[in-house]
GUSE-495987 format. One record per residue (C-alpha): residue number from 1; residue in three letters; x, y, z. Coordinates in steps of 0.05 Angstrom, whole numbers. Example, Ala and Ser with C-alpha at 12.3 -4.5 7.8 and 13.67 -1.06 7.14 Angstrom:
GUSE-495987
{1,ala,{246,-90,156}}
{2,ser,{273,-21,143}}
***
This chain:
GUSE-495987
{1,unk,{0,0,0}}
{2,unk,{30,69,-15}}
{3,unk,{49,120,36}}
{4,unk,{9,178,47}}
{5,unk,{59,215,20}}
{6,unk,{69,186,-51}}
{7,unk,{-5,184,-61}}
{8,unk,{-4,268,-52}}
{9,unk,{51,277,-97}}
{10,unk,{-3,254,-168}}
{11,unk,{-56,300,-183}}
{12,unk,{-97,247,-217}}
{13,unk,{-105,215,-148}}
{14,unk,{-119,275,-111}}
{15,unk,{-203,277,-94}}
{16,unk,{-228,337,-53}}
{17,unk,{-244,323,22}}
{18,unk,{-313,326,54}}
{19,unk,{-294,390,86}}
{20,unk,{-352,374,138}}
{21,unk,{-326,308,158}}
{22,unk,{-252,320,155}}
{23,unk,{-247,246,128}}
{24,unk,{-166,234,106}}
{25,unk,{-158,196,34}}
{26,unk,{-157,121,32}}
{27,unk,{-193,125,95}}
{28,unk,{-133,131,133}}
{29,unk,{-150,136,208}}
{30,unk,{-127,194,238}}
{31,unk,{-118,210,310}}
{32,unk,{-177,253,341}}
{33,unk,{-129,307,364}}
{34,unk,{-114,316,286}}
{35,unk,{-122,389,257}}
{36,unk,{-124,408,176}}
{37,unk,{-95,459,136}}
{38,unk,{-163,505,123}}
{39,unk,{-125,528,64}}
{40,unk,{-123,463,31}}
{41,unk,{-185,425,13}}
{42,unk,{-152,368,-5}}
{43,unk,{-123,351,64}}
{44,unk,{-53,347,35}}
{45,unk,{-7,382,95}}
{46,unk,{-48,347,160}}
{47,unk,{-8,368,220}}
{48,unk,{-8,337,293}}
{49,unk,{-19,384,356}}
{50,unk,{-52,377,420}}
{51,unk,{-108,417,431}}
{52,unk,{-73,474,478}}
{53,unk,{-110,466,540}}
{54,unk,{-107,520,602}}
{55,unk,{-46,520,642}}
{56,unk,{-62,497,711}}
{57,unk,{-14,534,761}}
{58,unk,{19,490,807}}
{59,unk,{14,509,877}}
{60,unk,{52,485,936}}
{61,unk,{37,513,1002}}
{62,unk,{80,506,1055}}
{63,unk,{59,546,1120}}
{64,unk,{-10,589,1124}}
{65,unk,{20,656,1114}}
{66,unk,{15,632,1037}}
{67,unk,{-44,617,1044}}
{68,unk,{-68,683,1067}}
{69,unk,{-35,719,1015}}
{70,unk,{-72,676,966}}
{71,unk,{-145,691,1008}}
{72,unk,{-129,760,1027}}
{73,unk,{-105,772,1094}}
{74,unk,{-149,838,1113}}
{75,unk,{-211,839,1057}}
{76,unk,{-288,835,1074}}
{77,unk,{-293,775,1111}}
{78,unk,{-245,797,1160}}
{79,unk,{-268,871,1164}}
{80,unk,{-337,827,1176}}
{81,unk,{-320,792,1238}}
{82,unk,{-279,864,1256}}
{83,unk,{-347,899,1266}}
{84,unk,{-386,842,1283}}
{85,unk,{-346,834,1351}}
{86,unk,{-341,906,1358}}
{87,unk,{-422,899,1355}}
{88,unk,{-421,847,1404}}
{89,unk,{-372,880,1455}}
{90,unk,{-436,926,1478}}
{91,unk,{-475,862,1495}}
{92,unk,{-407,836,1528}}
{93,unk,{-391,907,1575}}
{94,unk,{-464,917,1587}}
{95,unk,{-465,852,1623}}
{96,unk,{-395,838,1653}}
{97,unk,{-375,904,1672}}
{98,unk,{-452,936,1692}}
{99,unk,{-440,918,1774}}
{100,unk,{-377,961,1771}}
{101,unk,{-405,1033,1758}}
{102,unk,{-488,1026,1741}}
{103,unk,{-504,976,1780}}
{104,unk,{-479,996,1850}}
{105,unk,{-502,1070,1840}}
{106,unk,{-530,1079,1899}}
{107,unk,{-591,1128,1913}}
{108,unk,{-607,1167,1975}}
{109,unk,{-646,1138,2022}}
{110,unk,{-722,1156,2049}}
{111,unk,{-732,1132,2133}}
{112,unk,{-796,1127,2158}}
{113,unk,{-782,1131,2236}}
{114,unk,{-840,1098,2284}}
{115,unk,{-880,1170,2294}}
{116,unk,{-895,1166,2216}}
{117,unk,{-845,1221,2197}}
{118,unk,{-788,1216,2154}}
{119,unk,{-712,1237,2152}}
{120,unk,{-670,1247,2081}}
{121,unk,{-605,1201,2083}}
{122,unk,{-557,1225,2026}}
{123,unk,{-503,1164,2002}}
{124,unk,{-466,1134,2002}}
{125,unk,{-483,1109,2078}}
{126,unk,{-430,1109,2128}}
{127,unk,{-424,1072,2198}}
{128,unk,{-457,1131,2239}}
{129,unk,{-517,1130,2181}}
{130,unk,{-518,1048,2183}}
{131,unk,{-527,1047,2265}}
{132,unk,{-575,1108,2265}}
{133,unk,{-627,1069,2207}}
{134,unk,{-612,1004,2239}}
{135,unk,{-641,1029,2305}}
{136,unk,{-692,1086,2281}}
{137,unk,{-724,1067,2212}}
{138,unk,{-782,1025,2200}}
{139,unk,{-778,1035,2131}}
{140,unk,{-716,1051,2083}}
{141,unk,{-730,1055,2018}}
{142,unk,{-689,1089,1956}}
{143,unk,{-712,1156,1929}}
{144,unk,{-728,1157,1856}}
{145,unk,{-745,1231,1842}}
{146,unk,{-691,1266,1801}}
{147,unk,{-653,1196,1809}}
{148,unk,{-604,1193,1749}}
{149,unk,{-604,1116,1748}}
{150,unk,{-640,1062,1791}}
{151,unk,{-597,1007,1796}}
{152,unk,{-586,937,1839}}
{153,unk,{-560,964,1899}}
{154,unk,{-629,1004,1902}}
{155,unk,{-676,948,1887}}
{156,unk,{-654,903,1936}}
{157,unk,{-626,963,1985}}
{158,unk,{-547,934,1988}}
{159,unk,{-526,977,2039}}
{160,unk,{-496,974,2108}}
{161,unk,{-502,907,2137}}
{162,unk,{-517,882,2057}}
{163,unk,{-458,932,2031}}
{164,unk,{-409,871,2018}}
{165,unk,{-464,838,1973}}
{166,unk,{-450,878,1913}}
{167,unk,{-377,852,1922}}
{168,unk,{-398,780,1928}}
{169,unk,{-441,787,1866}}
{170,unk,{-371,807,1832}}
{171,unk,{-340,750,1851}}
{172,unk,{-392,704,1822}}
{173,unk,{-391,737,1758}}
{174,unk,{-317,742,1754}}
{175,unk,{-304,664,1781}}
{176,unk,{-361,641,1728}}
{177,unk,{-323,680,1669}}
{178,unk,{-252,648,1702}}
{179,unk,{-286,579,1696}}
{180,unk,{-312,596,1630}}
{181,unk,{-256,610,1603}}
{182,unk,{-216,551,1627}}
{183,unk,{-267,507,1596}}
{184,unk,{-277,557,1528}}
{185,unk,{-201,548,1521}}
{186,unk,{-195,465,1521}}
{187,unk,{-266,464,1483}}
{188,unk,{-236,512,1423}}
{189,unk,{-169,471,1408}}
{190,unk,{-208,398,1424}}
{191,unk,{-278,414,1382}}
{192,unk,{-262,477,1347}}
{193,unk,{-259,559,1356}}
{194,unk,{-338,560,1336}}
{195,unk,{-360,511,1383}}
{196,unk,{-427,532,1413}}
{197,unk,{-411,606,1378}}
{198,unk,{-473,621,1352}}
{199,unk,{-514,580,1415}}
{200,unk,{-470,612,1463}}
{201,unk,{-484,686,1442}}
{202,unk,{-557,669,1437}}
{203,unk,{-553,643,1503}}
{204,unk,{-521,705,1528}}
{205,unk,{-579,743,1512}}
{206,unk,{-635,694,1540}}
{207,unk,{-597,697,1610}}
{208,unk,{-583,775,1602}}
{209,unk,{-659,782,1591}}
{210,unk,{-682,729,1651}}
{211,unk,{-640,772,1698}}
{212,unk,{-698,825,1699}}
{213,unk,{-738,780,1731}}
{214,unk,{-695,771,1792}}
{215,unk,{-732,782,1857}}
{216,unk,{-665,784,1904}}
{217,unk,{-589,796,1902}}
{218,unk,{-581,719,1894}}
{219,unk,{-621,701,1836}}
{220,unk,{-584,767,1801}}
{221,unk,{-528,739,1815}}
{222,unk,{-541,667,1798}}
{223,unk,{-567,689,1727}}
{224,unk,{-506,742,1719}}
{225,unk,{-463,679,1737}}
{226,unk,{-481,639,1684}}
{227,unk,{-482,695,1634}}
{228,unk,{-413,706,1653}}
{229,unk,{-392,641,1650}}
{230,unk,{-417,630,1574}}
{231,unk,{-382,694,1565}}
{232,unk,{-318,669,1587}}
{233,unk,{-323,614,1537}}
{234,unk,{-336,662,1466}}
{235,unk,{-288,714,1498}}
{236,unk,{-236,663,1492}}
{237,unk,{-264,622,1426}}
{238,unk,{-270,683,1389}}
{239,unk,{-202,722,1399}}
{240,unk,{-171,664,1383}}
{241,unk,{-211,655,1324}}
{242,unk,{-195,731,1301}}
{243,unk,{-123,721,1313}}
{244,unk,{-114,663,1271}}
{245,unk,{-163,693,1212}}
{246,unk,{-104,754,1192}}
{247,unk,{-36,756,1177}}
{248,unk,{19,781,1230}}
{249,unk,{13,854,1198}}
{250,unk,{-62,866,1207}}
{251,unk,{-67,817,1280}}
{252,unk,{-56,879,1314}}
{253,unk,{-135,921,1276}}
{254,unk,{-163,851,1297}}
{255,unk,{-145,857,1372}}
{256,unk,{-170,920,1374}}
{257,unk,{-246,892,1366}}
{258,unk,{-238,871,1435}}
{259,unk,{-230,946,1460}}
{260,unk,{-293,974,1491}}
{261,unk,{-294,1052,1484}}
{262,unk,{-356,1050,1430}}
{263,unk,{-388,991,1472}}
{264,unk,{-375,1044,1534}}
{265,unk,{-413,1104,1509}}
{266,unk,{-467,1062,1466}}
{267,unk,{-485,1033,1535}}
{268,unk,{-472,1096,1587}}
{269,unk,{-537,1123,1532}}
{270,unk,{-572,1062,1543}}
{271,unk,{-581,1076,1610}}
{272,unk,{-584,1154,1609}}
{273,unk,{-649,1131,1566}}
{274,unk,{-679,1091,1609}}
{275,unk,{-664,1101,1681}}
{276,unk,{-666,1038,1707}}
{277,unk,{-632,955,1716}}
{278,unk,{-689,927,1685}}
{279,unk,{-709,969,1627}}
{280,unk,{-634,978,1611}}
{281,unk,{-625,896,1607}}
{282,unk,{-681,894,1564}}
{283,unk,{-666,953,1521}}
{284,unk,{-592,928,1514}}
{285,unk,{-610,865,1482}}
{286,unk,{-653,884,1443}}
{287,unk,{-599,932,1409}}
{288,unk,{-550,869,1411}}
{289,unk,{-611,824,1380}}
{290,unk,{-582,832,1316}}
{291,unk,{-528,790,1327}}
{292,unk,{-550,732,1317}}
{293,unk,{-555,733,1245}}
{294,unk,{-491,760,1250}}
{295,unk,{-453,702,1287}}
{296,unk,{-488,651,1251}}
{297,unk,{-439,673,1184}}
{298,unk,{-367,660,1221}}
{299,unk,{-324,599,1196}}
{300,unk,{-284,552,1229}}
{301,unk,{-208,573,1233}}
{302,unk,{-171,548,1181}}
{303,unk,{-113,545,1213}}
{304,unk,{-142,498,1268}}
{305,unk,{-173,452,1218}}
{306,unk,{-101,444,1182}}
{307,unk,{-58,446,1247}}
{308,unk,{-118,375,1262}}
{309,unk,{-107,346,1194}}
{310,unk,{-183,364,1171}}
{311,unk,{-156,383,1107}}
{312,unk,{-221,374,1074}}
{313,unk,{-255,424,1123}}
{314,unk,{-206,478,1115}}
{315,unk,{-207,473,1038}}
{316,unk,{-275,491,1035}}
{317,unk,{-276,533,1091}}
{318,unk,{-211,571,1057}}
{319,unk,{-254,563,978}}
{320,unk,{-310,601,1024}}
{321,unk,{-279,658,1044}}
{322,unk,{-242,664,974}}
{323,unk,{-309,664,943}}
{324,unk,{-344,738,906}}
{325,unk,{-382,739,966}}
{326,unk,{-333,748,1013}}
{327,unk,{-262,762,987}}
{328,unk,{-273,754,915}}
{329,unk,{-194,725,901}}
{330,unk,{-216,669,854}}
{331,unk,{-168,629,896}}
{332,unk,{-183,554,892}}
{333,unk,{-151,503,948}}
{334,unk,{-149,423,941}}
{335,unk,{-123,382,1001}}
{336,unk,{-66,366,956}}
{337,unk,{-50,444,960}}
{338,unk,{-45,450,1033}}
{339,unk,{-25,387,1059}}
{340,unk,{50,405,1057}}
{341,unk,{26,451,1116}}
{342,unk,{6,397,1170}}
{343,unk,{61,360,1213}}
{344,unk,{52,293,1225}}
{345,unk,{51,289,1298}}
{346,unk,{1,252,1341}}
{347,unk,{-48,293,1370}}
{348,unk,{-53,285,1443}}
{349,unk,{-101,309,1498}}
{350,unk,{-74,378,1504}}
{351,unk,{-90,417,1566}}
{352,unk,{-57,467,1611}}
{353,unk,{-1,423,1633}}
{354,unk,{20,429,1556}}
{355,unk,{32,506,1566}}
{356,unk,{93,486,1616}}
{357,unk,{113,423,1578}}
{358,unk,{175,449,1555}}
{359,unk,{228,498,1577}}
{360,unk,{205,553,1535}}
{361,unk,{132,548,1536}}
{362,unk,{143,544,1611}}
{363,unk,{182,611,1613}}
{364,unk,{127,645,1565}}
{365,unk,{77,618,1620}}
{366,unk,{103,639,1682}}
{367,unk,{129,714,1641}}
{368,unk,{49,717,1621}}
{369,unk,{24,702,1683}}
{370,unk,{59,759,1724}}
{371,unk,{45,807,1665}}
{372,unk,{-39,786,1661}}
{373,unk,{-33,797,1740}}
{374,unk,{-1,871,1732}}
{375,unk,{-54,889,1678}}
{376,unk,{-107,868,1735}}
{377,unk,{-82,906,1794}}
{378,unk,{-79,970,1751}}
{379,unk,{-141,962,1720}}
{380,unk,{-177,948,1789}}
{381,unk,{-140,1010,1815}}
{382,unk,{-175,1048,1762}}
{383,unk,{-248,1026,1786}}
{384,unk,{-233,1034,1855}}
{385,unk,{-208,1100,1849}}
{386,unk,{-237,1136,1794}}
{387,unk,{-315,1141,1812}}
{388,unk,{-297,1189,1858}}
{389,unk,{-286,1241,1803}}
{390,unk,{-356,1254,1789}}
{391,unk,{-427,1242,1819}}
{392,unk,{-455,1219,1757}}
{393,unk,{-446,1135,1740}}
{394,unk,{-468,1150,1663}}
{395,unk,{-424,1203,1660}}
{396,unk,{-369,1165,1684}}
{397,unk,{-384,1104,1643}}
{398,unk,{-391,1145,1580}}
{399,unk,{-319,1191,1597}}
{400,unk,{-290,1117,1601}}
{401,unk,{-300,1098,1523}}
{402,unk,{-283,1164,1506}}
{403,unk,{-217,1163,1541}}
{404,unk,{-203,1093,1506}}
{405,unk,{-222,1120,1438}}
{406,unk,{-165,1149,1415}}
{407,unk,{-106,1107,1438}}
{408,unk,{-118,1044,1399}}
{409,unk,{-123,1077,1336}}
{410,unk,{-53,1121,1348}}
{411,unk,{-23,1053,1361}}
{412,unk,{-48,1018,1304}}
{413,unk,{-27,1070,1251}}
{414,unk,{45,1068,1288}}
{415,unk,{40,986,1285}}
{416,unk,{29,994,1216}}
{417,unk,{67,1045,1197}}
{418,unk,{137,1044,1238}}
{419,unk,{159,969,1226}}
{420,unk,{216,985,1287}}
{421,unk,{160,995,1325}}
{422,unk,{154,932,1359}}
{423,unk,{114,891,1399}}
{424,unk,{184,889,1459}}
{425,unk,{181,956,1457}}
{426,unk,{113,975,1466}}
{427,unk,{100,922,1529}}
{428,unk,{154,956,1556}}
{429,unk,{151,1025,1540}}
{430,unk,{78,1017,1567}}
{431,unk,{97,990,1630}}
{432,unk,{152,1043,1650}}
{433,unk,{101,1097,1632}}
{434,unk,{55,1064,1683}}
{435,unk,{111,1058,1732}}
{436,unk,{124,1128,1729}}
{437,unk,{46,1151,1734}}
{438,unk,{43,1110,1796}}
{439,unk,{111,1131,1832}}
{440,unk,{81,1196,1833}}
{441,unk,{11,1179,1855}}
{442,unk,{45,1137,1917}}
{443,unk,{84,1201,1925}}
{444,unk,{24,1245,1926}}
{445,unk,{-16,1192,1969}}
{446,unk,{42,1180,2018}}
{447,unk,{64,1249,2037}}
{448,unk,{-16,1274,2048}}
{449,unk,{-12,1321,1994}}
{450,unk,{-75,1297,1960}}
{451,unk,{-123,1232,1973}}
{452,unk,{-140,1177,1935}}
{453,unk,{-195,1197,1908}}
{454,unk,{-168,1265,1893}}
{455,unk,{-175,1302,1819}}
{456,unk,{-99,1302,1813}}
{457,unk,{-88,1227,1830}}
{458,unk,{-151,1209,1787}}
{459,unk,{-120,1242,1721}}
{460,unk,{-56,1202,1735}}
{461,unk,{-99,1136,1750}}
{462,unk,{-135,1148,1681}}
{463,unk,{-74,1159,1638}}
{464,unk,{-47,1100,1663}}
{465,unk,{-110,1052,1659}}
{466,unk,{-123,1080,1586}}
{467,unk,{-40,1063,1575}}
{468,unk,{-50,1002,1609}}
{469,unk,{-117,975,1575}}
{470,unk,{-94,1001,1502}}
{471,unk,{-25,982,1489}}
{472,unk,{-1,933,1549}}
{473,unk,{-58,889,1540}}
{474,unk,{-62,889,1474}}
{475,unk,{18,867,1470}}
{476,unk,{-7,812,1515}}
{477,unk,{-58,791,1469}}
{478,unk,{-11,786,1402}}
{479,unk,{56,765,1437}}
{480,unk,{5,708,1468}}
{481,unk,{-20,689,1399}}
{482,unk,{59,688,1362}}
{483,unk,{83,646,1422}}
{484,unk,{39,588,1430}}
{485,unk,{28,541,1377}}
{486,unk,{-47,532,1340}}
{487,unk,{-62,466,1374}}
{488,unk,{-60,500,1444}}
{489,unk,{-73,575,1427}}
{490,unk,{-144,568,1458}}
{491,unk,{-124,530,1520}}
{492,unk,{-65,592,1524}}
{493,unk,{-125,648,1516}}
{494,unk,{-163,609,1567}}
{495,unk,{-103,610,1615}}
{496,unk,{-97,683,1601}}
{497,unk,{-162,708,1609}}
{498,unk,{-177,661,1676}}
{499,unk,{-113,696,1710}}
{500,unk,{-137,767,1688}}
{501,unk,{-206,738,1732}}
{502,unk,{-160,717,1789}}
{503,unk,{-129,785,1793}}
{504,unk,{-201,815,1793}}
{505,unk,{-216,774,1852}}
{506,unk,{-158,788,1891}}
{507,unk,{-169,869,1867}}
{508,unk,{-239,865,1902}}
{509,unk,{-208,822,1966}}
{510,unk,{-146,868,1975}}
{511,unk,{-147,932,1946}}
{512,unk,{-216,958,1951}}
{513,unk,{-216,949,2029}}
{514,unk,{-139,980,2029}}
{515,unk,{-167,1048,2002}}
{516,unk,{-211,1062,2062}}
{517,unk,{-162,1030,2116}}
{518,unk,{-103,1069,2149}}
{519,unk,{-61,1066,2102}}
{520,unk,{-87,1078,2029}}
{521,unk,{-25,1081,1996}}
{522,unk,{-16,1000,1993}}
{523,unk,{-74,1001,1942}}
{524,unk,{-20,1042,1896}}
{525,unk,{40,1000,1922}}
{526,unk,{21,934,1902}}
{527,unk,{9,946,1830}}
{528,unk,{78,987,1834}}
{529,unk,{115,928,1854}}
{530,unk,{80,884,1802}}
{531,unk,{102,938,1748}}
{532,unk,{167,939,1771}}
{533,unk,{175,866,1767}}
{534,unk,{138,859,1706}}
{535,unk,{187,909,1669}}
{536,unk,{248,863,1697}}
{537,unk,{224,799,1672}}
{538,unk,{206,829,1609}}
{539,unk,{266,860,1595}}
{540,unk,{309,804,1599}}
{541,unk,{257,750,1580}}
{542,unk,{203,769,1532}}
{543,unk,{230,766,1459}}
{544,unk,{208,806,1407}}
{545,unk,{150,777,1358}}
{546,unk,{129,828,1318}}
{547,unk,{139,798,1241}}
{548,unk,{146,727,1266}}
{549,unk,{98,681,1232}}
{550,unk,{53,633,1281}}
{551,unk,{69,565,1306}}
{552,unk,{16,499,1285}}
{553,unk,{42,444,1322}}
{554,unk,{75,419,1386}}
{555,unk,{149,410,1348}}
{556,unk,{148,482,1334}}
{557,unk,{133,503,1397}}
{558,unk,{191,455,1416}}
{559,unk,{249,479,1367}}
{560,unk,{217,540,1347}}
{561,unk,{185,562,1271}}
{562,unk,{263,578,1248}}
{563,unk,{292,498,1255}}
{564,unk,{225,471,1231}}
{565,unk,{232,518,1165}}
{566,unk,{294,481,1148}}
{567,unk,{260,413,1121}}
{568,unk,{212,469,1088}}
{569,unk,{261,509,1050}}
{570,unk,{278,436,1019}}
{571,unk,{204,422,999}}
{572,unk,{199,490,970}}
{573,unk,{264,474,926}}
{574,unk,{231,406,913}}
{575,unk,{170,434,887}}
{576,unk,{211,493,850}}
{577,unk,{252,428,818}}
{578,unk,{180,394,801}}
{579,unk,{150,461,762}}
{580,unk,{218,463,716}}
{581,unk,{221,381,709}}
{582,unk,{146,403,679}}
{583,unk,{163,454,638}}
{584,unk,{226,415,610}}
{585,unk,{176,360,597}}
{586,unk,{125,403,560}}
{587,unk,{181,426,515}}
{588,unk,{202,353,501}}
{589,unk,{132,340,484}}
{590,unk,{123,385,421}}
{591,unk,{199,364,395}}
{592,unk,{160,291,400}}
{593,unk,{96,316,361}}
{594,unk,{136,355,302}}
{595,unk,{174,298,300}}
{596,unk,{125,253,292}}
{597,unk,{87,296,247}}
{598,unk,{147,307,197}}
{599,unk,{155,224,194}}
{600,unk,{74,220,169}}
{601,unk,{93,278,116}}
{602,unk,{157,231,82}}
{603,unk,{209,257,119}}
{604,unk,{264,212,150}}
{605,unk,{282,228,229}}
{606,unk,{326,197,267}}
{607,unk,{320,219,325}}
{608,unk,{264,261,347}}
{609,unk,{306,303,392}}
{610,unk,{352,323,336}}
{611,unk,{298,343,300}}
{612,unk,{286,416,284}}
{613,unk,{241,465,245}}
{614,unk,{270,521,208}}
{615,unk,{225,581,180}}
{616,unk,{164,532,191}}
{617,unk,{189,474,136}}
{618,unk,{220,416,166}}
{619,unk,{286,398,160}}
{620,unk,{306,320,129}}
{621,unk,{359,294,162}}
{622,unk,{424,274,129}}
***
């Protein structure tokens, strides 16, 4: 039978080709991937190609930060869950924080004396008032005209021989929120950062609204103490769920949802609008309502599902996010993709004896500690101290956001801005301004020159809390996050925020009654000392982290992120050594295909990768 070739070269053989059909002469088969000359209707130059098809990109992740880059770090969704927890921070301070200024407001008092008449007590109530209504009144109750708020200590009259029950109803809501988060923090790294997210908040809100039913201190403070305690478990859940959504540059915008100046003033006009406990709990969730809709959107962390091997989860959680609706990046993950990122290590029952399993988590633990405790002492201070500068508990709860306003915004435009501007610097640049503020309040307090509760030493007490609250804690918050590894990030936040409860305790058993003993000056003394210490630990101990990316596993946290990127840098050069073998194989290809193609036209070839094309005609071999 003759070639292909030899039958081309006669004219009286040629016969046009259903153009249609594409069918070859002498019904020669013809691959499927076969492509004519349109010039020539007899077929007589067929040529061999692949149909070009779209060059998939080869992607090889090998930590998270790649990932982000890939998702975008700081678009919608994140800005999202940014004002969503701002939203939710009013629901938060209206119920955590409402027994330290609004809720122990007291009123003055109305006694009805035996003979029908009545005597005006102005508050607060003192000894000499206590004994006189103890032995004279037959009735005490609050009085409501021109009253600017009616609050708990006024329903249930928690005065003189009740005065240390607004304290005990601060202990139950500050040991429920240290027991929450204990349990938040082993509950987010064992079942996941959105475990009982949505149900929680929701639940927050039933118990917030049940509380206006109470009929005595204890059934407040029951219902407070379980709101509190489901609070302790989001607070913790969710900041570690914020932390781990960014990248190391924006972290520090994401922290700052936790700040509560807007919360502060959106709930200080709550209660200027409605006067009183009840009508403000009800009023207050109803603005937080909203919520719900809103916490029902949040995804699981994707770095928790990779640092637990659910690959498949975090793909589509990751696929989610990079979706038009949220970031719009067109990005597309596969569990292939990603699962260069997860260690192989066997995942354990991690819990706090994990945070002092090692020498260096140990140190970060005990340097944490002692720097949680300082933020508490100055922070109680603060309450303690400061609603002595006005009459007026809305006032004072609506100068408090205002104050912290400002600050957070100063340092995240210098976070941002000033990369030397580090996270070393600013926990202890923070703390020596604090020291200093309080050297002189001790000095003013010591030497009788002004009291405690004094304009000057207030001013001093409010530059330090606002110092204290804005940049100390919120260097706690990120050095926390950089220095603990995913798999026990919660269980750290949970350690963190339970110690910040302890100090609250110990603030209401020791301070408070050190102000109005004979020597008021220890209640500025002891957070001194733990400044002092705090500044000497850090200094020698507490590295910088700003720039550092975050540790996944338990080997990490061992030999730090810099050893474990070693073995990395090799799988990067692997899969840089895998996209050129590709390439070089792709090029080998179409040598193969004009090769081939030249043999089906009558040319000889010896070897297909000696063949060449020149000007488009091939070449015959000699």
């Amino acid at each position: 039978m003759e070639s292909y070739s030899n039958t081309s070269n006669s004219a009286s053989f040629l016969k046009p080709i259903n153009q249609s059909n594409h069918i070859p002469p002498n019904n020669k088969k013809v691959r499927t991937d076969t492509v004519f000359s349109e010039n020539d209707e007899y077929g007589r130059r067929p040529t061999f190609a692949k149909k070009r098809k779209e060059k998939k990109e080869v992607v090889f992740y090998t930590n998270f930060e790649e990932v982000l880059q890939k998702v975008n770090a700081f678009g919608p969704y994140q800005i999202f869950c940014f004002i969503v927890i701002l939203y939710a921070s009013i629901e938060w301070a209206g119920n955590s924080t409402f027994m330290h200024v609004l809720g122990s407001f007291e009123p003055d008092w109305n006694c009805t004396l035996t003979d029908n008449s009545t005597m005006r007590f102005n508050a607060p109530t003192n000894d000499s008032t206590c004994s006189y209504i103890k032995k004279n009144c037959v009735n005490l109750s609050p009085i409501k005209e021109n009253l600017e708020f009616f609050s708990v200590v006024a329903q249930f009259k928690l005065i003189c021989d009740d005065g240390d029950k607004v304290e005990w109803i601060e202990v139950i809501m500050a040991g429920s929120s240290l027991i929450g988060s204990i349990i938040g923090g082993h509950m987010g790294d064992h079942f996941g950062r959105q475990t009982i997210f949505f149900t929680g908040e929701l639940l927050i809100i039933i118990t917030s609204m049940m509380c206006t039913a109470a009929q005595s201190w204890i059934a407040f403070a029951a219902i407070q103490g379980v709101n509190c305690f489901i609070y302790g478990v989001i607070e913790t859940t969710s900041l570690t769920m914020m932390v781990e959504f960014t990248s190391n540059k924006y972290r520090v915008i994401m922290v700052n949802a936790f700040q509560w100046p807007i919360a502060y003033m959106t709930i200080a006009l709550i209660a200027f609008l409605t006067k009183g406990w009840q009508v403000y709990f009800v009023f207050l969730n109803l603005v937080s309502s909203p919520l719900a809709i809103g916490f029902m959107l949040f995804l699981e962390s994707p770095r928790w599902l990779i640092a637990r091997n659910e690959l498949s989860q975090a793909c589509d959680v990751l696929n989610d996010i990079a979706h038009q609706r949220w970031n719009n990046t067109k990005a597309k993950f596969t569990t292939k993709d990603i699962s260069a990122i997860h260690k192989s290590e066997k995942q354990g029952f991690y819990w706090f004896y994990h945070l002092f399993s090692t020498k260096r988590l140990a140190k970060q633990s005990c340097l944490q500690i002692i720097s949680v405790l300082t933020y508490a002492m100055v922070s109680n201070t603060y309450i303690y101290t400061v609603t002595g500068l006005h009459d007026s508990a809305i006032l004072f709860t609506f100068l408090d956001g205002v104050f912290r306003l400002f600050v957070p915004i100063i340092i995240v435009i210098f976070d941002l801005m000033v990369p030397s501007f580090g996270r070393k610097i600013q926990f202890l640049g923070s703390l020596v301004i604090e020291g200093i503020l309080f050297g002189v309040v001790i000095a003013l307090v010591a030497t009788g020159t002004c009291t405690y509760d004094s304009k000057p030493v207030t001013i001093l007490i409010i530059i330090s809390t606002m110092i204290n609250d804005c940049i100390f804690w919120i260097n706690i918050v990120q050095i926390t996050t950089q220095r603990y590894p995913t798999v026990i990030r919660c269980i750290a936040f949970g350690f963190l925020h339970s110690f910040r409860h302890i100090g609250a305790i110990i603030g209401f058993i020791i301070l408070k009654p050190l102000l109005t003993s004979n020597w008021p000056t220890g209640a500025f003394v002891i957070p001194e000392a733990m400044i002092v210490l705090t500044i000497f630990v850090g200094f020698f101990f507490q590295p910088e982290t700003k720039g550092k990316a975050l540790m996944d596993q338990m080997v990490e946290a061992n030999y730090g992120r810099l050893e474990n990127e070693l073995p990395r840098a090799l799988m990067r050069l692997a899969a840089g050594h895998r996209v050129d073998q590709s390439e070089m194989r792709q090029v080998h290809r179409k040598e193969m295909e004009k090769a081939k193609a030249a043999e089906l036209m009558g040319q000889k070839v010896e070897s297909p990768w000696v063949f060449k094309e020149k000007d488009g005609e091939p070449v015959k071999q000699e």
